[in-house]
Backbone as CSV, one residue per row, in Angstrom:
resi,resn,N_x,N_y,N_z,CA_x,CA_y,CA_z,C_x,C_y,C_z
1,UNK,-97.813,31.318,89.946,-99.037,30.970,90.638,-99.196,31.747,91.927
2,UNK,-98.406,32.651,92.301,-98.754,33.333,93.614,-98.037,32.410,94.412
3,UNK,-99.169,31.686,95.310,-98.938,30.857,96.305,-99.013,29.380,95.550
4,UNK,-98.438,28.632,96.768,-98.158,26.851,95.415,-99.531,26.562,95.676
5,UNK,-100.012,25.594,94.462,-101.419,25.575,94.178,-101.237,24.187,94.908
6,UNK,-102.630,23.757,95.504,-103.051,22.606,95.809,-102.824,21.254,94.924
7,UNK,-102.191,20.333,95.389,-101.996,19.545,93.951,-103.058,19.237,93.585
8,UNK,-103.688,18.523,94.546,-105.604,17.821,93.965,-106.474,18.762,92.694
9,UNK,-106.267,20.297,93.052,-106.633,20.897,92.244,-105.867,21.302,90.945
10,UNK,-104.784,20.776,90.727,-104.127,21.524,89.509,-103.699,19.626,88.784
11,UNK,-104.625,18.456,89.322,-103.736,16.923,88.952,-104.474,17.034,87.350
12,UNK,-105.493,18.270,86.410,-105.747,18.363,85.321,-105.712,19.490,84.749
13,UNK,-104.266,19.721,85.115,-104.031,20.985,84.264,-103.064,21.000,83.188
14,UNK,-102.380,20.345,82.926,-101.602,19.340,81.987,-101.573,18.333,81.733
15,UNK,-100.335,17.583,80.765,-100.577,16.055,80.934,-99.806,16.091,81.803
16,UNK,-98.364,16.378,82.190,-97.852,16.275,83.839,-98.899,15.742,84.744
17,UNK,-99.933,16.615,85.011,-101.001,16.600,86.312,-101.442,15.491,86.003
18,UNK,-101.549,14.671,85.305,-102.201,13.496,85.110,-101.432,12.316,85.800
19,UNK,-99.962,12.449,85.620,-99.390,11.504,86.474,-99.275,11.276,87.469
20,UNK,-99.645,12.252,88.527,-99.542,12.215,89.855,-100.230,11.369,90.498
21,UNK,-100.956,10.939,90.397,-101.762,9.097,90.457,-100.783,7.742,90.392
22,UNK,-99.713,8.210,89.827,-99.156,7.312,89.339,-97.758,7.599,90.012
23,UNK,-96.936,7.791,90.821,-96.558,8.105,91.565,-97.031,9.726,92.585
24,UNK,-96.125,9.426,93.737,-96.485,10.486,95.013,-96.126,11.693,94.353
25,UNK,-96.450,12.805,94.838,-95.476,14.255,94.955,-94.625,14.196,95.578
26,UNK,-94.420,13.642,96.492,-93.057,13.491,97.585,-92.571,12.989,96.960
27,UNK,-92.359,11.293,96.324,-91.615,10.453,95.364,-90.856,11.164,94.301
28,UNK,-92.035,12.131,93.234,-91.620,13.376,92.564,-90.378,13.939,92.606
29,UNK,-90.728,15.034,94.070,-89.839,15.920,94.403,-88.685,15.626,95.029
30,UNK,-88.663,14.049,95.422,-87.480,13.700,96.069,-86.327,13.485,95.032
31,UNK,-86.800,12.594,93.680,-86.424,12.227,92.330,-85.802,12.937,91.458
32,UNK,-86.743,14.660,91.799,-85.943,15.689,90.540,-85.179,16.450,91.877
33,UNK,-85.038,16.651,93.039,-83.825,17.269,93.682,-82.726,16.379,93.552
34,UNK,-83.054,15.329,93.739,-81.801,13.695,93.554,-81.328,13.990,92.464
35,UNK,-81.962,14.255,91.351,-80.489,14.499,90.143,-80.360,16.020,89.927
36,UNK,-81.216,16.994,90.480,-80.650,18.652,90.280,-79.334,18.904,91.156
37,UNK,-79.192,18.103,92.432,-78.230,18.172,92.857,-77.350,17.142,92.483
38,UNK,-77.417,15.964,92.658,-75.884,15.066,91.773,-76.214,15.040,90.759
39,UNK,-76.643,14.779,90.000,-76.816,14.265,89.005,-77.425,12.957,88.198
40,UNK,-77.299,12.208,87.179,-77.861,11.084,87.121,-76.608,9.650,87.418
41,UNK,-77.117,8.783,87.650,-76.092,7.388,87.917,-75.504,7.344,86.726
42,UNK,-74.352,6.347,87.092,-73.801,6.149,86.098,-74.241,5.107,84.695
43,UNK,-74.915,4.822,85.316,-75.905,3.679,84.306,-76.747,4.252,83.549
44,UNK,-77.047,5.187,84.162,-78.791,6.440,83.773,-77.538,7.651,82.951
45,UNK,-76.447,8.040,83.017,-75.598,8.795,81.808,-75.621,7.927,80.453
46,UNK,-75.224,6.642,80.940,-75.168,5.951,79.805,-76.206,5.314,78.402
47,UNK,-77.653,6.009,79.365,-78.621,5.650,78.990,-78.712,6.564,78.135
48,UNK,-78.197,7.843,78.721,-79.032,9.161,78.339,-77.773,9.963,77.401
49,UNK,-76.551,9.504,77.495,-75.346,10.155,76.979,-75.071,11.823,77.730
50,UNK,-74.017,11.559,78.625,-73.607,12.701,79.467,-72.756,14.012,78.786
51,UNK,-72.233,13.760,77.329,-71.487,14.964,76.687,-72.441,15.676,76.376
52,UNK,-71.916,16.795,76.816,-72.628,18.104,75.859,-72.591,18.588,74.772
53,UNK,-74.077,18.621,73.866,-73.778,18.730,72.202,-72.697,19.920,71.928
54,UNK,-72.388,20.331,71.178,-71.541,21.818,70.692,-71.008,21.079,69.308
55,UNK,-72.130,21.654,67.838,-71.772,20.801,66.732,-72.181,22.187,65.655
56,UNK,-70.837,21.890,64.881,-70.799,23.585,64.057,-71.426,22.290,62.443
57,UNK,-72.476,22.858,62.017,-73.105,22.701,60.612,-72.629,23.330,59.125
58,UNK,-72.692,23.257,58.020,-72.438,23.742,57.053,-73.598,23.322,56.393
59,UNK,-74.091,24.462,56.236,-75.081,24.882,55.137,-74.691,24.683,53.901
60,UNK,-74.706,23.761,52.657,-74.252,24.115,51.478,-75.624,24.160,50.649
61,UNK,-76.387,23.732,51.115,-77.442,23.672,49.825,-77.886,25.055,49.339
62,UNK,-77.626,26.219,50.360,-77.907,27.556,49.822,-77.005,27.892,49.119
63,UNK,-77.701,28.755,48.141,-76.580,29.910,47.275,-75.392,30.194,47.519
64,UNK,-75.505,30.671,49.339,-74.240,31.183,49.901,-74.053,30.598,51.051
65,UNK,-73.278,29.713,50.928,-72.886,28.916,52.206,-72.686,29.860,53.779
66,UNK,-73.810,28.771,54.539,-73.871,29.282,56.242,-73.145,28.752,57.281
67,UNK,-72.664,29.049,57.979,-72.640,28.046,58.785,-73.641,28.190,60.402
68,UNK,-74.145,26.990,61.075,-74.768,27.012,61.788,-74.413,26.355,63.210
69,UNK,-74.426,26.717,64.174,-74.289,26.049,65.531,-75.303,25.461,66.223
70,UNK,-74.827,24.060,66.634,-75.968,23.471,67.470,-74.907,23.319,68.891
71,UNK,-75.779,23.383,69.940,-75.765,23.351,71.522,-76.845,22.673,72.055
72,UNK,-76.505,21.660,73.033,-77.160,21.310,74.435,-76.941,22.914,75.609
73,UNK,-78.272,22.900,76.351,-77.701,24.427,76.834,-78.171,23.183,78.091
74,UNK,-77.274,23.919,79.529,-77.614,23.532,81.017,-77.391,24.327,81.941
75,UNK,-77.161,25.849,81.350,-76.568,27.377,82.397,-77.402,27.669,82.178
76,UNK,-78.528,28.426,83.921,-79.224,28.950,83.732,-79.476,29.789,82.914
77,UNK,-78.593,30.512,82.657,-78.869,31.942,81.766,-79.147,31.423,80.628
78,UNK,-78.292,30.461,80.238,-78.897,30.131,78.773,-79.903,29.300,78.450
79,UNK,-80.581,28.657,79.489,-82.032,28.364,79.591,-82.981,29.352,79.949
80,UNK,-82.506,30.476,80.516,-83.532,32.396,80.482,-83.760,32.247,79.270
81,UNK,-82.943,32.330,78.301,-82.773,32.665,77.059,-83.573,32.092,76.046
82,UNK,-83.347,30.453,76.696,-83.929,29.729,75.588,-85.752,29.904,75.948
83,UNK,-86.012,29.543,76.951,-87.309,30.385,77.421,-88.005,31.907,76.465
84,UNK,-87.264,32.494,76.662,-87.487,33.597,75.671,-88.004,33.529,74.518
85,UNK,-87.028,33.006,73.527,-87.382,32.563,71.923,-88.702,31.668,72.258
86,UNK,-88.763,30.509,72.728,-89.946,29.388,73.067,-91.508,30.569,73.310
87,UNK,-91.192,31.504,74.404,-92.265,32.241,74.841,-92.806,33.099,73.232
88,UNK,-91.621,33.539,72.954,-92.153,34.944,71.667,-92.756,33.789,70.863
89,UNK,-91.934,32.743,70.291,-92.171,31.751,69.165,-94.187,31.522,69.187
90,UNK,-94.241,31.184,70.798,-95.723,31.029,70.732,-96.360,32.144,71.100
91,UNK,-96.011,33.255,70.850,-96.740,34.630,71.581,-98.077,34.088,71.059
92,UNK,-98.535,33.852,70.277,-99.729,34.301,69.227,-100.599,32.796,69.008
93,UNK,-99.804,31.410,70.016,-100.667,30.167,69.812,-101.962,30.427,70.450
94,UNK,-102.711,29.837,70.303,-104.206,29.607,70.508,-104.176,28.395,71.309
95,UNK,-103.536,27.003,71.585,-103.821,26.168,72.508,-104.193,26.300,73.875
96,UNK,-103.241,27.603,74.562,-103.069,27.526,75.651,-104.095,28.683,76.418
97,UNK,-104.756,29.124,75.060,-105.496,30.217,75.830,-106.834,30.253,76.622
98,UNK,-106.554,30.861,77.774,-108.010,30.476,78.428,-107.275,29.621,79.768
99,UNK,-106.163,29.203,79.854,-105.207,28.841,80.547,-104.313,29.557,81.253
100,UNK,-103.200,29.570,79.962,-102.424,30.753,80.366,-102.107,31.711,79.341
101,UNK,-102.907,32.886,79.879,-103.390,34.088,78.846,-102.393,34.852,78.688
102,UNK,-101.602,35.192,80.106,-100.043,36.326,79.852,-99.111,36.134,79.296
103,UNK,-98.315,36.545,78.771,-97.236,36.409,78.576,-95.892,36.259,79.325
104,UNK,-96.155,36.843,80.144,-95.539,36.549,81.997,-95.722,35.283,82.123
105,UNK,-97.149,34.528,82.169,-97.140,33.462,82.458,-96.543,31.880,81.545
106,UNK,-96.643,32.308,80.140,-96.272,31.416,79.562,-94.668,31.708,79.443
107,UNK,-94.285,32.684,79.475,-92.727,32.417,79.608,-92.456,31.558,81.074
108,UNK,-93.146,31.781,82.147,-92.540,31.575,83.897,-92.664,29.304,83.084
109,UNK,-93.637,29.225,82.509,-94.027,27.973,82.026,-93.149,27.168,81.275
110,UNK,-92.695,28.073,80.355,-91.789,27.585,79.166,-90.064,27.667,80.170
111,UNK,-90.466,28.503,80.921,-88.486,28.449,81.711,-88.635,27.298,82.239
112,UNK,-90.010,26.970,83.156,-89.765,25.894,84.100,-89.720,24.911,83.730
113,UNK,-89.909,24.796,82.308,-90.195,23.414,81.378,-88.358,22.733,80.969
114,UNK,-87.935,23.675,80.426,-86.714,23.571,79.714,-85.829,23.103,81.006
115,UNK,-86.052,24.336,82.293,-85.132,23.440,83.215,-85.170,22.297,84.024
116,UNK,-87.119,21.826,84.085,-86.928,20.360,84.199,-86.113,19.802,83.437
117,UNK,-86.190,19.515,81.785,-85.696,18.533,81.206,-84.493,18.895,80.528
118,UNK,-83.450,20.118,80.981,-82.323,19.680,80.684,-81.091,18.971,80.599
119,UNK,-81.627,18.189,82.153,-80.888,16.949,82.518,-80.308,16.016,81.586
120,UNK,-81.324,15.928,80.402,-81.286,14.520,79.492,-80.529,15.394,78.234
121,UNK,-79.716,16.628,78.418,-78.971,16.878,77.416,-79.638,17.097,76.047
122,UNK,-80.500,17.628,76.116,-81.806,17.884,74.962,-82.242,19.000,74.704
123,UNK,-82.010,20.090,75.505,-82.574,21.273,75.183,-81.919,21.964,73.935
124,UNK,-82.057,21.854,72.710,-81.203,22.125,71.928,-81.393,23.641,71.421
125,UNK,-80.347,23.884,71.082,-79.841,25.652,70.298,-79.868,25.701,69.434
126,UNK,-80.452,26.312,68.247,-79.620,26.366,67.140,-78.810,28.850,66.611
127,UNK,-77.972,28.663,66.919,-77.005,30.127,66.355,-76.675,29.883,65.375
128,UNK,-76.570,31.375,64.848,-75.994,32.204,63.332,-74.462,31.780,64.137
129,UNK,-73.193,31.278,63.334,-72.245,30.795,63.416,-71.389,32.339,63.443
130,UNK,-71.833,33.058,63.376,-70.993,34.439,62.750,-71.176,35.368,64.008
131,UNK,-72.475,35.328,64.357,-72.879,36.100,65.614,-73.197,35.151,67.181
132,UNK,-72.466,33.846,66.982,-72.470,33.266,68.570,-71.100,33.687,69.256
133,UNK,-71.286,33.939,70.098,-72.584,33.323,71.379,-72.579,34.984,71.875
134,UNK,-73.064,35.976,71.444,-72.896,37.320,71.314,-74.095,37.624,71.621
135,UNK,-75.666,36.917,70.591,-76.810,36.996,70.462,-77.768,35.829,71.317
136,UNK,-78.655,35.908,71.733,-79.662,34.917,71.927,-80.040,33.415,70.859
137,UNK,-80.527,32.635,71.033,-80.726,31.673,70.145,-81.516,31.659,68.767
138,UNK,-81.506,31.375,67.557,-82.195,31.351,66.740,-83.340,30.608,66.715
139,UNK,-83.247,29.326,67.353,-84.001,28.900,67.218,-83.804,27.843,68.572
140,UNK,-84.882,26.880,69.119,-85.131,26.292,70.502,-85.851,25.071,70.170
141,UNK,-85.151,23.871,70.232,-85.652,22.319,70.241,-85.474,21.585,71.857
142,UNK,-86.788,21.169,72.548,-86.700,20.892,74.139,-87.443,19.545,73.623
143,UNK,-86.057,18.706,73.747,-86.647,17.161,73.203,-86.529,16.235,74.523
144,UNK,-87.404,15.031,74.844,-87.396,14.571,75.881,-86.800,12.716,75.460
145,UNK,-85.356,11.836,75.671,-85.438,10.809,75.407,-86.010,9.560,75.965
146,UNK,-87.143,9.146,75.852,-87.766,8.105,77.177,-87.649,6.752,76.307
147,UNK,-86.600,6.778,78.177,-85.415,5.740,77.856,-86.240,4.526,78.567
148,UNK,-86.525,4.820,79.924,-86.454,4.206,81.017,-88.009,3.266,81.036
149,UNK,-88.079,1.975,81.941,-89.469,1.252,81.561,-90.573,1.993,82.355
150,UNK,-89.831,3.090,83.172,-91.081,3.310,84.135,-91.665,5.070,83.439
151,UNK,-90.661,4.979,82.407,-90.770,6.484,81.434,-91.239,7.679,82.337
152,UNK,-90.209,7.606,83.721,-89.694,8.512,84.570,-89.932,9.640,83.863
153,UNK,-89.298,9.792,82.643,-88.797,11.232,81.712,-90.007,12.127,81.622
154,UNK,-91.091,11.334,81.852,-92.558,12.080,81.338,-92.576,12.504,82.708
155,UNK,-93.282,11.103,83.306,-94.134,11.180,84.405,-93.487,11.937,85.671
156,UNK,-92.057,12.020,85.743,-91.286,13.104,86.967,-90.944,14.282,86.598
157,UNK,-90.109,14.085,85.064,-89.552,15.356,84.730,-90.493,16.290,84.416
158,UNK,-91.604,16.056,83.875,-92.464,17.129,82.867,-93.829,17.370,83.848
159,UNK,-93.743,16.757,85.245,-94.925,16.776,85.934,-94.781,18.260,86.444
160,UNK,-95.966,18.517,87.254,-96.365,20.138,87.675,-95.118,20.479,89.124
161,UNK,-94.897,19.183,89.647,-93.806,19.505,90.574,-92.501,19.885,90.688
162,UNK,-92.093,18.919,89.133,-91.111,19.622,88.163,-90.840,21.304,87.907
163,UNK,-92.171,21.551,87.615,-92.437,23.016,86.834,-91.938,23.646,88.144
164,UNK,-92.752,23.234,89.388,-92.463,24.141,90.456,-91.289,24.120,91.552
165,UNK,-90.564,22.926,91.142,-89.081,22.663,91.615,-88.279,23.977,90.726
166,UNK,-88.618,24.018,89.726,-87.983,25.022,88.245,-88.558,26.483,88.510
167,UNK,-89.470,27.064,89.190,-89.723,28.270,89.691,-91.282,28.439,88.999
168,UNK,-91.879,27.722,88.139,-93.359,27.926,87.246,-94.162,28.767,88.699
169,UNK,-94.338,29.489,88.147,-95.649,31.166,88.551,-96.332,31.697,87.790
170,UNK,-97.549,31.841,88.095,-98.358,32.922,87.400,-98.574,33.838,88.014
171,UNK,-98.259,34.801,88.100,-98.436,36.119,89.060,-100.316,36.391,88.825
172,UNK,-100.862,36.889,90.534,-102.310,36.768,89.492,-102.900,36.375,89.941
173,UNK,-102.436,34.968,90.235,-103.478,33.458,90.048,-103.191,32.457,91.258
174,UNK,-104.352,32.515,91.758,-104.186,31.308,92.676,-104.669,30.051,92.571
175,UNK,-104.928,29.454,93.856,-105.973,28.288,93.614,-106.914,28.176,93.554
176,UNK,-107.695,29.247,93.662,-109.451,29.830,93.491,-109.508,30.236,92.274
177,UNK,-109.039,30.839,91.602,-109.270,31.066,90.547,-107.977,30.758,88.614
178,UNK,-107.454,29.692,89.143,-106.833,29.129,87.815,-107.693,28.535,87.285
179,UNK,-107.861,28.582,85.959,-108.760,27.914,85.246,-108.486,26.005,84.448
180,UNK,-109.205,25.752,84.491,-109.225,24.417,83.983,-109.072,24.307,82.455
181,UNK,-108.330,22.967,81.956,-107.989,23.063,80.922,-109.406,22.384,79.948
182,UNK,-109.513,22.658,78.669,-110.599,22.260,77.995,-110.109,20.580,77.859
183,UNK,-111.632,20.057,77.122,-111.414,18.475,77.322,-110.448,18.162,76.071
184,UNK,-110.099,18.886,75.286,-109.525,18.887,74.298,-108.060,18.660,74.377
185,UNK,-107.899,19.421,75.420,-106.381,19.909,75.701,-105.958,18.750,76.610
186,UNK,-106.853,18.104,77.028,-106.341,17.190,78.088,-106.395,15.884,77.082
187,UNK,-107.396,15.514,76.257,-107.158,14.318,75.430,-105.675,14.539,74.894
188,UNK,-105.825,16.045,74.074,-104.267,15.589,73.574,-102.997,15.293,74.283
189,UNK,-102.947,15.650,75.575,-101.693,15.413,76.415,-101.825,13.548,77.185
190,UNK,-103.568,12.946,76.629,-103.283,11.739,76.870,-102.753,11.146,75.933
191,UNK,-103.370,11.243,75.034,-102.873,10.302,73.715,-101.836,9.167,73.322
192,UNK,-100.528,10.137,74.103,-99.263,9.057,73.964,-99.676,7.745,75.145
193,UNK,-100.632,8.295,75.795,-100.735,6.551,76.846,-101.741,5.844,75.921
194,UNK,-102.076,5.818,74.796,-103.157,5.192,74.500,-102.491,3.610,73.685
195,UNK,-102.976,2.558,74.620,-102.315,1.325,73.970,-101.895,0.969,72.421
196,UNK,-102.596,1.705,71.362,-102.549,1.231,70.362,-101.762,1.799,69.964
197,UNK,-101.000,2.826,70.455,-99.696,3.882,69.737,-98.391,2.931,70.341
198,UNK,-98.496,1.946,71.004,-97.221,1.236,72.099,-96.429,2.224,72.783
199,UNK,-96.310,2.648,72.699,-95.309,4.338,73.373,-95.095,4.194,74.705
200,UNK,-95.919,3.714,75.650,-96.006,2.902,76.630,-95.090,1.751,76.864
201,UNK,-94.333,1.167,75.830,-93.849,-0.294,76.084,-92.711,0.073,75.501
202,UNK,-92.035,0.880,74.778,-90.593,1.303,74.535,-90.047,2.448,73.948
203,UNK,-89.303,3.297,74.234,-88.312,3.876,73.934,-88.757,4.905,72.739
204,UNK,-88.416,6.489,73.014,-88.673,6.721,71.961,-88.126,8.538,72.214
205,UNK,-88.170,9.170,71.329,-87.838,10.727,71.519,-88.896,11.610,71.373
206,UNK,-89.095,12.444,72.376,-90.187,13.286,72.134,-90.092,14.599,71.865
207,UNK,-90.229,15.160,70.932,-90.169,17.014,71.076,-91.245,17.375,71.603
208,UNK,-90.349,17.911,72.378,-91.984,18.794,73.863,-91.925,19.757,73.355
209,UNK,-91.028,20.933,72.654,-91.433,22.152,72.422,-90.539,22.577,71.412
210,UNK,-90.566,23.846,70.056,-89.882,23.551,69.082,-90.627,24.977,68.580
211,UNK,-89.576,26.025,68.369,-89.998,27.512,68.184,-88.942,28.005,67.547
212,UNK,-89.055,28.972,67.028,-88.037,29.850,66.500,-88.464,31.307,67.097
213,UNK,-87.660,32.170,67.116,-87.061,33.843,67.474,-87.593,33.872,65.786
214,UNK,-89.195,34.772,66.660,-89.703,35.552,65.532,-88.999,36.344,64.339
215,UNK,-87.969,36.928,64.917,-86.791,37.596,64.162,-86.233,36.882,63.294
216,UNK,-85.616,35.013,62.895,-85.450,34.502,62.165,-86.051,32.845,61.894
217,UNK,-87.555,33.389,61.520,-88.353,32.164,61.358,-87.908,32.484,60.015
218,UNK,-88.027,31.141,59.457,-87.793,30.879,57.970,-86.396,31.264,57.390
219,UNK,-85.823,30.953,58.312,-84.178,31.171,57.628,-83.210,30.063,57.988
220,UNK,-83.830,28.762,58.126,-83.008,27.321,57.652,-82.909,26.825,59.575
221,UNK,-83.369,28.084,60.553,-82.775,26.922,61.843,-83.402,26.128,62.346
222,UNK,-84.797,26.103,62.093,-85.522,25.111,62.430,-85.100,24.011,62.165
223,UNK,-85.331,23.776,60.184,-84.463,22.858,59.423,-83.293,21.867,59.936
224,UNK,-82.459,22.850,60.337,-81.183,22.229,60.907,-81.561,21.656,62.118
225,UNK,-82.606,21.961,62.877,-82.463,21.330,64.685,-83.335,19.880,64.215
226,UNK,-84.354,20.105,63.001,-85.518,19.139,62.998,-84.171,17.783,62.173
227,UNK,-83.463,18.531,61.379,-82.593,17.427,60.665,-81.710,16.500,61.790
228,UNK,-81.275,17.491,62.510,-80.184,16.673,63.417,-81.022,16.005,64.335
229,UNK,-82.171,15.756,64.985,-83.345,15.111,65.722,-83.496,13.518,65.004
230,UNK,-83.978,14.036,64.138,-84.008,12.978,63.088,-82.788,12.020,62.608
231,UNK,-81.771,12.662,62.371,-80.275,11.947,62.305,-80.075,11.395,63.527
232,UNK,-80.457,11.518,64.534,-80.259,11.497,66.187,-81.014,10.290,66.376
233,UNK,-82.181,9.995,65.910,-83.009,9.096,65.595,-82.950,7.888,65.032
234,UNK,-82.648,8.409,64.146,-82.120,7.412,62.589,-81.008,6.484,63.375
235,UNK,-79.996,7.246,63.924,-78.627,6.410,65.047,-79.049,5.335,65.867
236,UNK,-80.065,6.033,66.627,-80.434,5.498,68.133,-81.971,4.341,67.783
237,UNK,-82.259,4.441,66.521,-83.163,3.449,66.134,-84.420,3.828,67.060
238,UNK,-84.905,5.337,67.230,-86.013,5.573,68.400,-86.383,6.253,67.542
239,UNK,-88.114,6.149,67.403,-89.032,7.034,66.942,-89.062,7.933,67.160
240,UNK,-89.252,9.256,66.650,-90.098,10.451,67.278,-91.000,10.766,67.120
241,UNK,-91.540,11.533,67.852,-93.003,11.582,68.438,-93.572,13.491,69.055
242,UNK,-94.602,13.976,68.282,-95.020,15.164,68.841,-95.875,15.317,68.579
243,UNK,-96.822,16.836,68.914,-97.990,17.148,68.819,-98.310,17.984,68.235
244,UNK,-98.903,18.337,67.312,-99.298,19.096,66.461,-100.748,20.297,66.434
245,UNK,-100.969,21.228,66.542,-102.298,21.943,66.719,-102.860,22.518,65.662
246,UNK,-101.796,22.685,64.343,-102.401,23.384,63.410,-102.047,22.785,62.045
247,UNK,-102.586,23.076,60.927,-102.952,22.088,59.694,-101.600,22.346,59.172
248,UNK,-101.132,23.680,59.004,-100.084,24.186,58.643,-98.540,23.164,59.303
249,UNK,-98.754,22.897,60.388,-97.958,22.428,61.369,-97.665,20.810,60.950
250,UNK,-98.913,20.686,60.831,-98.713,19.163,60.584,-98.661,18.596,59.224
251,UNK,-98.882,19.555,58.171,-98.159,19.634,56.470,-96.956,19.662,57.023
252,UNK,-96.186,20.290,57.437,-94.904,20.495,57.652,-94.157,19.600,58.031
253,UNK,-94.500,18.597,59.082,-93.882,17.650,59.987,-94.148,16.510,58.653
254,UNK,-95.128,16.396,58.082,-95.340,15.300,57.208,-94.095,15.424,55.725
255,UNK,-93.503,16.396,55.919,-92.465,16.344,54.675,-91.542,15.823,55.351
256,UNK,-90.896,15.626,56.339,-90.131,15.601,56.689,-90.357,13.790,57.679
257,UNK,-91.780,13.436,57.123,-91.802,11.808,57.696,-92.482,11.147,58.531
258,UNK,-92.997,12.613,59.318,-94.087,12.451,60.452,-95.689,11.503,59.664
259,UNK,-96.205,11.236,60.579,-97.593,10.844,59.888,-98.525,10.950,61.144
260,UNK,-99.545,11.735,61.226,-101.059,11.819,62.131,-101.453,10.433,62.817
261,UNK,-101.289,9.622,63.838,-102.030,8.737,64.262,-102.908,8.131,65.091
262,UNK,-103.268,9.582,65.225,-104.212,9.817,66.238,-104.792,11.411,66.053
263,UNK,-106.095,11.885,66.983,-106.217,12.975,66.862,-107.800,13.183,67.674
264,UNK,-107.832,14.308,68.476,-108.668,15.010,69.250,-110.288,14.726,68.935
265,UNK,-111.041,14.157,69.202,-112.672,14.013,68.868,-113.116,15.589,68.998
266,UNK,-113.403,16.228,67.455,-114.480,17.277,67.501,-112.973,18.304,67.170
267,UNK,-112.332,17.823,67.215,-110.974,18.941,67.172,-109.742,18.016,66.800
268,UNK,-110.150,17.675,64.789,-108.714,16.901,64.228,-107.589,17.535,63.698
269,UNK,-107.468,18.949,63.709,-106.400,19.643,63.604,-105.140,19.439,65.258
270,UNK,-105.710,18.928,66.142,-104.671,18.419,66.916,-104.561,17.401,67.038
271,UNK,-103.528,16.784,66.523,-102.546,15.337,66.354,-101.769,15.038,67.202
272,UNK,-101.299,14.184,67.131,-100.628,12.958,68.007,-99.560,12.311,66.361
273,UNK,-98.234,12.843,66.296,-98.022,12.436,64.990,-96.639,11.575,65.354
274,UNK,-95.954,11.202,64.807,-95.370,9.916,64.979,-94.028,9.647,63.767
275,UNK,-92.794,9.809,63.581,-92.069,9.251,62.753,-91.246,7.806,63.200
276,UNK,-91.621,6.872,62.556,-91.125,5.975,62.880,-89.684,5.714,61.873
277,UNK,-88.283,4.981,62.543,-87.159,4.924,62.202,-87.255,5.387,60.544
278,UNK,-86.092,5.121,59.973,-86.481,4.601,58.541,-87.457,5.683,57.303
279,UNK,-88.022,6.224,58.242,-89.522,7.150,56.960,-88.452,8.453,56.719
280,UNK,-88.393,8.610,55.885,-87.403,10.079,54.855,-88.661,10.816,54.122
281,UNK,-88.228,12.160,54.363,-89.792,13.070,53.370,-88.197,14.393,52.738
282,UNK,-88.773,15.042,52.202,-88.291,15.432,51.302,-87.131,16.686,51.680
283,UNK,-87.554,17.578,53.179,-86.980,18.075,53.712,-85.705,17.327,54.292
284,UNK,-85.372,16.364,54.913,-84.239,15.743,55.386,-83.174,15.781,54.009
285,UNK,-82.001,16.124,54.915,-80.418,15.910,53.803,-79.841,14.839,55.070
């Protein structure tokens, strides 16, 4: 962003910006330096589980057995990284455009995102077992667990102060001229507050962002990060919950258990989709 943008002017530029009503910016920024520097309580680890994933997979259902690595990442570098894959993964989305048009900018977006919410041990990896930790990630799952009644996880971690505690810039762009998000883009980032989804009243897992390294889309790592989410789920008896923009996207999530329950007026290719405990689709082993 150049210079830090005015909050008043940027409180609808995400769903982040929306919360700032709902607590201070000071409150905010006091909240995410309080655990960038210690960390979380000991009550709030227990909530959130303090080990770091590192879980080697076996592929058998292919021809030729793989093996695959999953990681929690929390070193900067390997949140550069994971940024990377996330940025290329969406080089070519259409949501954000008219927003943030560069590619500069949606990577500075996607870094500052991942290192808000790596706290909660979620930013997940998935590596070729043969070529880690040598190469970059195959694939990038940035899941959010909202644990807490005041669902902190959204409203602090994922807010715009977050982004800019985390370094978020658009080179470019100031406060005169950033553009506003369409009404579209802002319904869908309300949605999860909408009473009739309860999402509001308990507990649940969210995938905020979920890409693969153009280089190996369609070669099982998605699969593996969306399976272990779901197994992760299935444990912890918490729904998951994401957003969907394209028809393709949301066929996809529906094999695997998701279902549409909600969706954008004038624009129903973006969903609000929902797996609740228990639902199995055909992709899950």
């Amino acid at each position: 962003l150049g210079n830090l943008l005015a909050i008043g002017q940027f409180v609808i530029l995400f769903y982040g910006f929306y919360e700032n009503a709902k607590a201070s910016p000071e409150a905010k920024i006091k909240r995410i330096r309080q655990v960038k520097n210690k960390g979380f309580s000991k009550k709030e680890q227990m909530l959130y589980g303090d080990a770091p994933l590192d879980l080697l997979i076996e592929d058998k259902a292919r021809k030729t057995s793989k093996s695959f690595r999953i990681k929690s990442l929390h070193a900067d570098k390997d949140l550069d990284l994971a940024a990377i894959v996330l940025a290329d993964a969406f080089r070519n989305d259409e949501t954000l455009h008219g927003y943030i048009d560069t590619q500069e900018g949606t990577l500075s977006y996607k870094n500052s995102y991942v290192k808000s919410v790596a706290c909660f041990n979620q930013v997940l990896a998935c590596f070729d077992e043969h070529h880690y930790p040598e190469t970059k990630p195959a694939c990038v799952m940035a899941c959010i667990p909202v644990m807490s009644k005041s669902q902190e996880e959204i409203r602090v971690f994922t807010s715009y102060e977050a982004w800019v505690e985390n370094g978020f810039s658009i080179p470019g762009t100031d406060e005169t001229n950033f553009p506003l998000p369409s009404a579209e883009l802002v319904e869908l980032g309300e949605m999860k507050e909408r009473s009739i989804h309860g999402l509001t009243k308990k507990p649940y897992i969210l995938i905020a962002h979920f890409g693969a390294d153009p280089a190996h889309m369609g070669k099982g790592y998605g699969k593996i990060l969306l399976n272990y989410i779901i197994g992760l789920s299935e444990s912890k008896k918490l729904p998951l919950v994401l957003e969907a923009t394209t028809k393709p996207n949301r066929a996809h999530y529906e094999k695997y258990g998701f279902k549409a329950v909600d969706w954008v007026a004038g624009n129903p290719d973006w969903v609000l989709m929902i797996r609740n405990v228990g639902k199995s689709g055909p992709g899950v082993v």
